[in-house]
C-alpha positions as CSV (number, residue, x, y, z in Angstrom):
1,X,-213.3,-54.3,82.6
2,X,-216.4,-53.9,81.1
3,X,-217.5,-50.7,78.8
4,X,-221.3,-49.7,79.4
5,X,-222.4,-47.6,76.6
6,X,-225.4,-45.5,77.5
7,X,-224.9,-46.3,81.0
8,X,-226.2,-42.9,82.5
9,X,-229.4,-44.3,81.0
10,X,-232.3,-46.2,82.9
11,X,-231.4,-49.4,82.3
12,X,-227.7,-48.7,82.0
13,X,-227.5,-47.4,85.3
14,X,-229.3,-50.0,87.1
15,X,-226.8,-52.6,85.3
16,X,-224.0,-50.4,86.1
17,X,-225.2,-50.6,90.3
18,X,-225.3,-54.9,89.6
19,X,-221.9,-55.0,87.7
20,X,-220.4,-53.0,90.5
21,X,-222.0,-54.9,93.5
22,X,-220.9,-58.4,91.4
23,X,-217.3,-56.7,91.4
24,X,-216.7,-56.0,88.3
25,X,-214.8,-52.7,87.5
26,X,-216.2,-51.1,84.8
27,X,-215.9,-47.8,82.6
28,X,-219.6,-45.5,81.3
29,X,-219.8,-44.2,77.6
30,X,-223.0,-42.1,77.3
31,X,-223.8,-39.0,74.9
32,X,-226.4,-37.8,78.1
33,X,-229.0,-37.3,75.0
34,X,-231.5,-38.7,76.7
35,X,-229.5,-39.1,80.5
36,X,-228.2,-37.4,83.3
37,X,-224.6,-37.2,84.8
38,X,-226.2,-36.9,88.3
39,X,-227.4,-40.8,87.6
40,X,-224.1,-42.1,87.8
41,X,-223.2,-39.9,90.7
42,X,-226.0,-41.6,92.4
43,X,-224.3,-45.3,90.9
44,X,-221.6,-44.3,93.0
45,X,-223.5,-43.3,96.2
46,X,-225.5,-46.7,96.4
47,X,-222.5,-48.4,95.4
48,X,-219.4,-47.3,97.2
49,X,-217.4,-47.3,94.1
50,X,-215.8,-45.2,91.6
51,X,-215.4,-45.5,87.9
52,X,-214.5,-43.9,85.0
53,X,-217.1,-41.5,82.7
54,X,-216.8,-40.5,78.9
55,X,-218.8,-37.8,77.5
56,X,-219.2,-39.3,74.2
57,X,-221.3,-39.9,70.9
58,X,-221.2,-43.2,69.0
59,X,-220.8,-41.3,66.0
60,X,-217.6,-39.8,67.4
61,X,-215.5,-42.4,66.4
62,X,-212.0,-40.9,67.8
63,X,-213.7,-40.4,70.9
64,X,-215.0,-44.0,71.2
65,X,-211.3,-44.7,70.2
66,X,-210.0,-42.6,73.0
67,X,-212.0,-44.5,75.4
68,X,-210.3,-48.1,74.6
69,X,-207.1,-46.8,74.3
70,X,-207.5,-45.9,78.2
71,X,-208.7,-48.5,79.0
72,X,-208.2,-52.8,79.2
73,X,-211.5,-53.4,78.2
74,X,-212.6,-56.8,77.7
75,X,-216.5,-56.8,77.2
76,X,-219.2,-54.2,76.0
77,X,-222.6,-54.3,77.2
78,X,-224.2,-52.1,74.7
79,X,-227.4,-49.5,76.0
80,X,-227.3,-46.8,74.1
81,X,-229.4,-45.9,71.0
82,X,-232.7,-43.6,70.7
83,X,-235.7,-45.8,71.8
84,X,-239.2,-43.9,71.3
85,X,-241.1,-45.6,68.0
86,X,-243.5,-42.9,67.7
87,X,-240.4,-40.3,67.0
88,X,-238.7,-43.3,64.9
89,X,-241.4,-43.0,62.7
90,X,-241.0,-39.5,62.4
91,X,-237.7,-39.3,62.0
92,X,-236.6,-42.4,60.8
93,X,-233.2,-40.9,59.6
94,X,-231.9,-40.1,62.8
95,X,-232.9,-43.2,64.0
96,X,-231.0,-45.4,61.7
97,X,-227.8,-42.5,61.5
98,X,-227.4,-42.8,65.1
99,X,-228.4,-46.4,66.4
100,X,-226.9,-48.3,63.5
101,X,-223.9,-46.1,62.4
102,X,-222.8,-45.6,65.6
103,X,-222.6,-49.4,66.9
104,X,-221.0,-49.6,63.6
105,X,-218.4,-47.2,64.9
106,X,-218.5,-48.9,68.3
107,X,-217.8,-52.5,66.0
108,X,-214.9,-50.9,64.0
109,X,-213.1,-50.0,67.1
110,X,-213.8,-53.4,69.5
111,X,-212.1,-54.8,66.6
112,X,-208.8,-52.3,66.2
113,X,-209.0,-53.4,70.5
114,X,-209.7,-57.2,69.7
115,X,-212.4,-57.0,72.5
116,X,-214.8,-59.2,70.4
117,X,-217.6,-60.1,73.6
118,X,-220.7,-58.0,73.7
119,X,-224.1,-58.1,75.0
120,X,-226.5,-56.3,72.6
121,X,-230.0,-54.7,74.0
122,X,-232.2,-55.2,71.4
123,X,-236.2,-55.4,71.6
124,X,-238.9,-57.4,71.7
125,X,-239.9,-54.5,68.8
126,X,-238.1,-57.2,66.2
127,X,-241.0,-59.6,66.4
128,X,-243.0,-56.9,64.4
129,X,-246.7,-58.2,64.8
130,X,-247.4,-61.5,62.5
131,X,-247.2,-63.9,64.9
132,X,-249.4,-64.0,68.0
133,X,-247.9,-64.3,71.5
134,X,-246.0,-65.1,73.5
135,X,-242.7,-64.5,71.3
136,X,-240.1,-66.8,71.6
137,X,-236.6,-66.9,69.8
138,X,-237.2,-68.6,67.0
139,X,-240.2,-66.5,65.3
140,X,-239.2,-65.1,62.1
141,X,-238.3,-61.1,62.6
142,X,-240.1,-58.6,61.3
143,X,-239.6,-55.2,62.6
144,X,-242.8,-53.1,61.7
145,X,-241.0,-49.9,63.1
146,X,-237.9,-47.6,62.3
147,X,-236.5,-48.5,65.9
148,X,-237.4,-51.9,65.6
149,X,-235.7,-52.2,62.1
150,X,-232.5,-50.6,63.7
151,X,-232.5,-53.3,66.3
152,X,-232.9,-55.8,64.3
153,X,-230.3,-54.5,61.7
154,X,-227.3,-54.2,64.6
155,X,-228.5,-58.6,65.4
156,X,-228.0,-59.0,61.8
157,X,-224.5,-56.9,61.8
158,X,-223.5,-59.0,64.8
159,X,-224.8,-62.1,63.3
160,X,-222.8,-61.3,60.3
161,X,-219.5,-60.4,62.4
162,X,-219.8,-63.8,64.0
163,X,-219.6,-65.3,60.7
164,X,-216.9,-63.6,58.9
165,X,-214.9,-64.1,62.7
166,X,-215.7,-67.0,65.3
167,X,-213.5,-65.6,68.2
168,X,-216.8,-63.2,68.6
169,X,-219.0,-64.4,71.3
170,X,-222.6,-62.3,71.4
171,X,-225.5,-61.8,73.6
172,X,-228.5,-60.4,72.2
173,X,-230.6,-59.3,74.7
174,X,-234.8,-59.1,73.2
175,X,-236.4,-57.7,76.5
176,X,-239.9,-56.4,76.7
177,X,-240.7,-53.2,78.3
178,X,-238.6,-52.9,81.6
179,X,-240.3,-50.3,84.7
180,X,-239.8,-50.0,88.6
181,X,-236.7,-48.4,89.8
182,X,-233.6,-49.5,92.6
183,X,-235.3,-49.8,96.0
184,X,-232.8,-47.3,97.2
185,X,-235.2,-45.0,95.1
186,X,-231.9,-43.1,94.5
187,X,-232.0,-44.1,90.2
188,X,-235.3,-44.3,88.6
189,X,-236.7,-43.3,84.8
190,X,-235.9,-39.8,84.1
191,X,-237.0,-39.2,80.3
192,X,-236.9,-36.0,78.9
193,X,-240.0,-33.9,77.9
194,X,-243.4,-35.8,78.1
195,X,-242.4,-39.2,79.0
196,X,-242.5,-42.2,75.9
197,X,-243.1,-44.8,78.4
198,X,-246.1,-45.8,80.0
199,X,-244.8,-46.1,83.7
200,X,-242.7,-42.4,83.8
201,X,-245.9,-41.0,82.3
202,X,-248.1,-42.4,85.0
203,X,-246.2,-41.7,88.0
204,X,-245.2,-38.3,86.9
205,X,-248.8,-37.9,86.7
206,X,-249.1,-38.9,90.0
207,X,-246.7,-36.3,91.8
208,X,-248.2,-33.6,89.8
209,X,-245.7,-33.4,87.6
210,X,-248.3,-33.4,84.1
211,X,-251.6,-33.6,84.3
212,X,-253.4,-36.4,82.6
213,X,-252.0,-39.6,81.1
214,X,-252.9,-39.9,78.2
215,X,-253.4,-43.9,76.9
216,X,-252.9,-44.3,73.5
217,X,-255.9,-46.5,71.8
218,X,-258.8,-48.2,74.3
219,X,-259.9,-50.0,70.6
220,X,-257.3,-53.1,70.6
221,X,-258.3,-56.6,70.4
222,X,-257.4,-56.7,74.0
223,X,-259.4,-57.8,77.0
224,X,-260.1,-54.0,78.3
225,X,-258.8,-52.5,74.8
226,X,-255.9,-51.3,75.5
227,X,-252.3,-52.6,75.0
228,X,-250.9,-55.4,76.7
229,X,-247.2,-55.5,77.4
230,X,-245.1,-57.7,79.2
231,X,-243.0,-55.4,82.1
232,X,-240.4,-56.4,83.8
233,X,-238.5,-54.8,87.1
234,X,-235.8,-53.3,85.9
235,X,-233.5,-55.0,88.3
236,X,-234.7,-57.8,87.0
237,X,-233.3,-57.0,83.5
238,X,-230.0,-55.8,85.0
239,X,-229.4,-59.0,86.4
240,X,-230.4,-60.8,83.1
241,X,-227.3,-58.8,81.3
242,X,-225.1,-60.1,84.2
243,X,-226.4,-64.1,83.3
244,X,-226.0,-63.3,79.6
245,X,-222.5,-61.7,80.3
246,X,-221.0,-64.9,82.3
247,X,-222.7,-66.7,79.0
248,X,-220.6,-64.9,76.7
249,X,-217.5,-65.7,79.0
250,X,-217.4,-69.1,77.5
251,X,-217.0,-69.8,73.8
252,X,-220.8,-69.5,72.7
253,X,-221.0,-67.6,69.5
254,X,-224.2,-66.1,69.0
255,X,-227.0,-66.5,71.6
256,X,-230.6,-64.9,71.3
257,X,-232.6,-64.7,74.4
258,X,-236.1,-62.8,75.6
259,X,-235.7,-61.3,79.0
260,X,-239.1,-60.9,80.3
261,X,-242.1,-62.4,82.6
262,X,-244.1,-64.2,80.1
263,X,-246.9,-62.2,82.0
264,X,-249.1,-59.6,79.6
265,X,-250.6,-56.8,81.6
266,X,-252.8,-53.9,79.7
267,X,-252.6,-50.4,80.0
268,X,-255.6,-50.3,82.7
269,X,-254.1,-52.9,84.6
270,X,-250.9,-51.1,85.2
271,X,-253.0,-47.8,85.8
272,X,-255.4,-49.8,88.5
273,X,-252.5,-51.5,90.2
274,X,-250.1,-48.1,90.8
275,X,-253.6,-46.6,92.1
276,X,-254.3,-49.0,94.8
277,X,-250.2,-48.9,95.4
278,X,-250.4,-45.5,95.9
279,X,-254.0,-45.1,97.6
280,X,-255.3,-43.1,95.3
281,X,-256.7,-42.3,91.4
282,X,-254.1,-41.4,88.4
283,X,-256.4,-39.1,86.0
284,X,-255.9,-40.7,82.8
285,X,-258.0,-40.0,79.7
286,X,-258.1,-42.4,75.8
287,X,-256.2,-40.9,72.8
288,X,-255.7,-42.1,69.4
289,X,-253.3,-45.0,68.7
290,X,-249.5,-44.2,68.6
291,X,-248.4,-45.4,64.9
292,X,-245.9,-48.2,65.7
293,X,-247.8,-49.5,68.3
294,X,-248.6,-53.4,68.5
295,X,-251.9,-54.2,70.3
296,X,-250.1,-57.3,72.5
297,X,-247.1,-58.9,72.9
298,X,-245.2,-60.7,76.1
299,X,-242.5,-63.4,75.7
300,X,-241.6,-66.8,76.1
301,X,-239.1,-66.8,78.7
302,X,-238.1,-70.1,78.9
303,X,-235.0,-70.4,77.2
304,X,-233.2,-67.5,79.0
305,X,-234.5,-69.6,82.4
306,X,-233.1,-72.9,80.9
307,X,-229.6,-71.5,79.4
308,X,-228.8,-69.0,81.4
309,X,-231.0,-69.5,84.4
310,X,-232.3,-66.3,85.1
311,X,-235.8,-65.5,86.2
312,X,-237.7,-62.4,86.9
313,X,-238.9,-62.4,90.3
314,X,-240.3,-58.9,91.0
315,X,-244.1,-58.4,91.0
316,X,-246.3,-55.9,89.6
317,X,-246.4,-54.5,93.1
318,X,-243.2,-54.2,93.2
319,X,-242.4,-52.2,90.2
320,X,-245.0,-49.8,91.1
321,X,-243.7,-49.5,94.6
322,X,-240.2,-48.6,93.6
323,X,-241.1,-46.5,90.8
324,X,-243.5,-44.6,93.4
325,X,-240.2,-44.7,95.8
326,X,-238.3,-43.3,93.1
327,X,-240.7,-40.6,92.1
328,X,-241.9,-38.8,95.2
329,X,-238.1,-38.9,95.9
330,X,-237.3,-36.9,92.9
331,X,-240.6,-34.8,91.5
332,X,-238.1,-33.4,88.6
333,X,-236.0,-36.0,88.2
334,X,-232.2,-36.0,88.3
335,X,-232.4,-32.3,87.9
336,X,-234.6,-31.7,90.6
């Protein structure tokens, strides 16, 4: 069985619909923080399967307990964690509290269970911004954010694990910035509030939803000025957790690996190709720069091809596509 914490979440639901359809049976951890119960529901719909749901912190530690004594788990594929740098920089506390202290907890008990395999998400954040893309594995980390540093802190814990116990086996996962949504357009991105993410902001603009996207910085070094990112379906990345989990199956200690397109695509560029998607303008107006923000970065993904043999495959077109799908399916979300 595999445990999927944070699996009510975007990505974690999307890997939970590909663990299920690759028949694995698996169990969901998630605080619903930043999530929805209804996502899971909808799991289950385009799946035809059931599974087991915790209501649970990571900084509950006898709840996280609870949940492995219930279960015969023998992985973790670990999601969950706050994600937005601009509020890590605000509140960097709560940021290191709950993304480090509670994989911590997460750690302490995999070991009372002996389950020692787990595929980490970290971020492509851990590159920080001295060396020029595309990243690839071996560039020296620098985190220039709180949620970067937290990433980067939980690969050094697990790096440190490894060490002090070689019967661990560990995926970490650096992926870039992951949009689209299942073709079913039953589970899409759902954030709360105004949306952190550039492709939830844009197509809740589009349904009406907010008003203007707002794009933060049109003064980068860029080709149009604003920031280049590499995105990736987030399929795509589900699938990549299922190569890296079959890698992990086999004695491997611990393996690094970018999940992306190697493809940078600005701001405007993703604005200009969900307009002609969708027929017709997003209103969209320049802001200052988010602090946190990197002008450009897009990875290398080479090695993740050659090891593990994955490859995204989804175009542009078809991230905006789905996440269109998804969004004039659901105006308000999962609690529409």
């Amino acid at each position: 069985m595999v445990l999927v914490t944070g699996g009510a979440g975007y990505i974690g639901s999307h890997t939970c619909v590909e663990l299920l359809n690759a028949g694995y049976d698996i169990c969901v951890l998630d605080n619903l923080s930043n999530s929805c119960e209804e996502a899971l529901n909808r799991v289950k719909k385009i799946t035809g399967k059931d599974f087991k749901f915790y209501k649970v912190d990571l900084l509950d530690y006898e709840g996280i307990d609870k949940v492995f004594s219930e279960n015969k788990i023998e992985f973790v594929i670990h999601f969950a964690g706050l994600k937005a740098v601009g509020e890590s920089v605000a509140k960097p506390l709560m940021y290191f509290e709950n993304n480090v202290g509670g994989t911590i907890n997460l750690l302490k008990v995999m070991t009372k269970y002996n389950v020692k395999k787990i595929v980490f998400s970290s971020s492509a954040t851990v590159y920080g911004d001295k060396s020029p893309a595309p990243y690839v594995e071996t560039l020296p980390c620098a985190a220039i954010n709180p949620y970067g540093r937290t990433k980067l802190m939980i690969e050094k814990i697990l790096q440190d694990i490894y060490a002090s116990d070689n019967d661990w086996d560990i995926a970490l996962l650096r992926y870039f910035n992951p949009v689209g949504a299942h073709s079913s357009g039953l589970i899409g991105e759902d954030p709360n509030g105004i949306p952190n993410n550039l492709m939830p902001y844009i197509s809740q603009v589009a349904v009406g939803r907010l008003e203007c996207l707002n794009i933060f910085g049109n003064d980068y070094d860029t080709k149009d000025g604003t920031g280049v990112r590499d995105y990736i379906h987030v399929v795509d990345l589900a699938i990549g957790h299922l190569k890296a989990l079959d890698k992990i199956k086999n004695k491997v200690g611990v393996v690094i690996y970018n999940l992306g397109t190697g493809q940078g695509y600005s701001v405007l560029d993703m604005v200009n190709t969900y307009s002609k998607v969708l027929g017709r303008p997003i209103n969209y107006k320049f802001v200052d720069r988010r602090p946190g923000d990197l002008a450009e970065y897009y990875a290398d993904p080479s090695k993740a091809e050659r090891e593990l043999g994955f490859k995204a495959t989804r175009t542009l077109e078809d991230m905006c596509r789905d996440t269109i799908r998804w969004q004039e399916g659901n105006k308000n979300g999962y609690r529409g």
